[in-house]
C-alpha angles and dihedrals in degrees: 000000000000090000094058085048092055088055097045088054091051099062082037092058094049100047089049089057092059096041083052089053101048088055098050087049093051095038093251089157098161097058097044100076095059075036105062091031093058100039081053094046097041089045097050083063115033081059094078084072094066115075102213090042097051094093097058095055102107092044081060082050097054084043094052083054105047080053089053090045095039094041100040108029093161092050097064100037095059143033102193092292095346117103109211090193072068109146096227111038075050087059098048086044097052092035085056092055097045091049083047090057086036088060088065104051122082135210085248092068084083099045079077084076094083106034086039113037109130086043091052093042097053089050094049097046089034077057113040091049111032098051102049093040091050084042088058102039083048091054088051087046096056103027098217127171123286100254095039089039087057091051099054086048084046099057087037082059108041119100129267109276133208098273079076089069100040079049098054088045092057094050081046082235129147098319087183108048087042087052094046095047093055091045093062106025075064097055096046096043086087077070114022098045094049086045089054098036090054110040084043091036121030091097096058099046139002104269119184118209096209098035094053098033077059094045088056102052087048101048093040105000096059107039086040089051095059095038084065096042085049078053102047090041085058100054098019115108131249096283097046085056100050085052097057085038083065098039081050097057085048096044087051095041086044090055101039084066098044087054090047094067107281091109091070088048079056109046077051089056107044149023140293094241082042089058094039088063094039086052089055090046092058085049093052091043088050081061102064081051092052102048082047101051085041100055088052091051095048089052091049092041113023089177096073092063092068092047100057094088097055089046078059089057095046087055096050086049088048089055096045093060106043081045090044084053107043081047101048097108096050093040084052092060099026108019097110096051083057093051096050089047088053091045086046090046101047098045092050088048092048086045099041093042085051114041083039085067105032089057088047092055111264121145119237103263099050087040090052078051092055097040085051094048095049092046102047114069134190094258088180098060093048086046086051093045101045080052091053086054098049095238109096089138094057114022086023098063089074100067094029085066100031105050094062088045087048093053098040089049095045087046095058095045106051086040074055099050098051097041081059097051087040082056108051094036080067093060 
């Protein structure tokens, strides 16, 4: 059945296009804009029918929603009085992709540290130093403005996400090393994005070292984090699971009396940098409720396992176009500056990552893995963290224009990549 609707949409899609052309050749205006937002929608579908286009599926999703975002502004900024650039309803949103992307992560992604070290360590420095120092040469380069400057620095220093490793499987490269490198690019970013944010930034906005050090373990750490207790429940023994049984009771009665009034003795007692770690301690306890709840669901219903990571994509579409909205009028003036900056960033990060590795001995396929590490960043988590700020219109541009770019790009290079081998193995 969804086959035969792919197709459908497909056919759907084309025919809309035309349709779209022939209106904006004969000066049909009211009818481009539906126009546009339908044959993107129904292509964007009708393209998982088609066997060489498949991968780029979820790029045609990020640009359905950027149409939506960029078309119909006021539909996706407020629902009647509710806000939906809200902080917190960002948070839980980010805070679901990121669990989604978690779900598929193992506590074996880490095991890659010892049997891989120097491999990990050159991603992560390659990482952690290229992209935020092309981010903020960029920003020199260009002169934007300071907000807008910060993002593009913020997305340059967020950690690798997950579209690296789908990335490195589909140019059959080093899958381990990929997977090992996200993995712990994720769990130093607390440390590494506020560093760089605040050593490339600080001048451009006011950037907090703990506050955003505990942004960051809220929007990846914590989701994450469950997502691998979900993991280690799963596969513990009997007395590991008994332990977190017991963390989980006093995780539920700890937060029952946090929610019955004692927070606001609290906020009276002690300080504002004291709450702001108590508040991160009732996130990471919610963790533990979380991998739990999750475990029992997954055993009543096994299916829900596998849609996780689609549930991530919806919420990164959700964020691009709520981002692509609230941004429209700056992407109208200097959208296409952003988007050569982008284009600039990711290929030096693909050609730095690669010749790097290549000069300090890997082979190709471990040194595709790291170019593709050091040039693919966790959009999401620069989208989350521009929202906690407030400011997903500004700081948030940055990661609105360069995460398509980052998934079209990746796309065509490890399709690249793989052609090439196909190629030559041939031969």
């Amino acid at each position: 059945m969804i086959p035969q609707i792919q197709k459908y949409s497909l056919n759907l899609g084309l025919f809309s296009v035309m349709i779209l052309i022939l209106s904006l050749l004969l000066g049909w205006e009211n009818g481009t804009a539906p126009l546009a937002v339908s044959s993107s929608v129904f292509l964007a579908i009708g393209m998982g029918s088609v066997n060489s286009l498949k991968s780029y599926q979820y790029t045609a999703w990020i640009l359905v929603a950027i149409s939506c975002g960029m078309i119909y502004p006021s539909a996706f900024l407020k629902w009647g009085d509710f806000d939906l650039r809200n902080k917190w309803l960002l948070l839980v949103v980010v805070q679901i992709v990121m669990f989604g992307m978690g779900t598929q992560m193992s506590i074996k992604d880490f095991y890659g540290v010892k049997t891989m070290g120097k491999g990990v360590l050159v991603g992560i420095l390659c990482h952690f130093t290229i992209m935020p120092g092309v981010g903020y040469l960029l920003t020199k380069l260009f002169h934007f403005e300071p907000e807008i400057a910060a993002g593009i620095i913020l997305i340059g220093s967020c950690s690798s996400g997950l579209a690296s490793n789908v990335m490195v499987f589909i140019a059959r490269a080093n899958l381990p090393l990929s997977v090992t490198v996200t993995a712990v690019s994720t769990l130093l970013a607390p440390i590494m994005t506020p560093l760089m944010m605040q050593q490339l930034a600080g001048t451009y906005v006011e950037v907090s070292f703990l506050n955003m050090c505990v942004e960051i373990i809220k929007i990846v750490i914590v989701p994450i984090g469950a997502a691998l207790l979900y993991d280690a429940y799963l596969n513990g023994s009997p007395r590991f699971r008994r332990q977190v049984n017991r963390l989980f009771l006093l995780a539920i009665i700890w937060l029952s009396i946090v929610l019955f009034g004692v927070w606001n003795l609290l906020t009276a007692m002690f300080s504002e940098t004291t709450m702001l770690l108590l508040e991160l301690t009732n996130f990471i306890l919610g963790t533990i409720i979380v991998g739990v709840l999750y475990y029992h669901l997954v055993i009543w219903r096994p299916k829900i396992h596998s849609f996780m990571p689609m549930l991530s994509m919806m919420g990164i579409v959700y964020f691009t176009t709520v981002t692509t909205a609230a941004s429209r009028e700056n992407i109208m003036s200097i959208g296409i500056l952003i988007l050569i900056a982008s284009i600039v960033h990711n290929t030096l990060g693909y050609t730095l990552g690669y010749w790097i590795s290549r000069g300090l001995g890997f082979d190709k396929n471990s040194s595709r893995t790291i170019a593709l590490e050091v040039g693919l960043q966790n959009g999401g988590m620069a989208s989350g963290l521009a929202g906690s700020m407030g400011k997903l219109a500004t700081v948030g541009l940055a990661a609105a224009i360069f995460s398509p770019w980052m998934n079209i790009s990746g796309s065509l290079l490890a399709n690249y990549w793989r052609r090439k081998d196909e190629v030559g193995y041939s031969k």
